[in-house]
N, C-alpha and C positions, 0 to 999 in steps of 0.2 A: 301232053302238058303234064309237066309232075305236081302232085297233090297237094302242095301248099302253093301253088300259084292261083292268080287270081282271076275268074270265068266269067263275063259275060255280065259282072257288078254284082256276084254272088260266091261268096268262098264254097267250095266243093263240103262243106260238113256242115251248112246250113246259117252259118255265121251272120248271114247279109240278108235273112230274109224278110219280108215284109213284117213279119211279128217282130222279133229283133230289133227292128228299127224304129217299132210302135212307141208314139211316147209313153210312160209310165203312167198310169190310172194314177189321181194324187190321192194323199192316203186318205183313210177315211178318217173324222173327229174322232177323238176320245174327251170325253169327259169325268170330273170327280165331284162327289157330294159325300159329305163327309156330317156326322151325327155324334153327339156322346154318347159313349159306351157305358160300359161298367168297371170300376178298376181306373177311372184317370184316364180311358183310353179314348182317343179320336176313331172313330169306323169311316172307314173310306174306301165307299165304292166307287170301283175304275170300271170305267165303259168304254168299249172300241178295242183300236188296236196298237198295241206298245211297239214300236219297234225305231229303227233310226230317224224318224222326220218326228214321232211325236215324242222321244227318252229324253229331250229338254226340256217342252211343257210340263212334264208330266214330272221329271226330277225338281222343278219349282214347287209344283202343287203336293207335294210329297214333303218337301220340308216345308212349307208354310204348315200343314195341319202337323207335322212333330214339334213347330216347335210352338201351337199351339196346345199342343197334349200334355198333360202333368204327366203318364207313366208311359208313353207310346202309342201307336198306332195298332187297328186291325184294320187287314187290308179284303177286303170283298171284291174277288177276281171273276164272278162266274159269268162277266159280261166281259170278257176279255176274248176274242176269237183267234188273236193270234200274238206273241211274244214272242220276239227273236233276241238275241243274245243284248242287243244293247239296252232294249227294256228289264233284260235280265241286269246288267250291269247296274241299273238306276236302282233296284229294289236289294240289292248288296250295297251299293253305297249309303241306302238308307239306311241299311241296318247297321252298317258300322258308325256310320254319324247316331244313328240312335244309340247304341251302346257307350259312346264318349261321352254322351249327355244323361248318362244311367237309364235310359227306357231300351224299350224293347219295340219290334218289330213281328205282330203274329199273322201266320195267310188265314181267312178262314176260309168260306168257301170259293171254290176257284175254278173254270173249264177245263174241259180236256187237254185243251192245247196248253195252258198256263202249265196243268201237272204234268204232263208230256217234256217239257222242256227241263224242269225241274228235276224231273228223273232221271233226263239221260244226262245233265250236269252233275248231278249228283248235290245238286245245294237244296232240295230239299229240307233236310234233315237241320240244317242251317236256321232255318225260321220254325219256332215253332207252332202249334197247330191249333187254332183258337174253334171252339164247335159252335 
């Protein structure tokens, strides 16, 4: 039998296996609470995890507190365990909507994984760095 045919209701490279097939754990919550700062700014701590099921709630709750804020947002990431690119996406869209409206967008502190992804993007440098 040549190797892309199909065996016995399992493809030969592991395609069909019972894991595979498993349905997807649903994601876990994320939530934000959000405080004033110093400087005009909203502090909004993100908890959970950012990625494609929650980058809609969480792109809502991100401009309600901007455009509650007189000069922008600080964002408090360090409850954040995992970020995948479309939570990345939501945190550039804020910052450029925040810059259209003149504020700004600062990370303060944030997990491993948050600065992990940040790094190997290279958008770090993009937001800056509130202590």
């Amino acid at each position: 039998m040549a190797e892309h045919e199909y065996e016995h209701g399992f493809w030969p490279w592991g395609a069909g296996t019972a894991a595979a097939a498993a349905p997807a754990a649903p994601p876990l919550p994320f939530s934000t609470d959000s405080y004033p700062g110093g400087g005009g700014r909203l502090v909004v701590v993100i908890r959970g995890e950012l990625d494609h099921d929650t980058a809609p709630a969480l792109q809502r709750a991100l401009q309600e507190a901007l455009e509650r804020s007189h000069s922008g947002l600080r964002l408090d990431l360090t409850a954040v365990p995992f970020l995948d690119c479309s939570g990345l996406n939501v945190l550039l869209r804020l910052r450029r909507d925040a810059q259209t409206h003149g504020k700004t967008v600062e990370l303060g502190p944030r997990s491993p994984a948050v600065t992990r992804l940040l790094d190997l993007s290279g958008t770090a440098s993009l937001f800056p760095c509130a202590q």
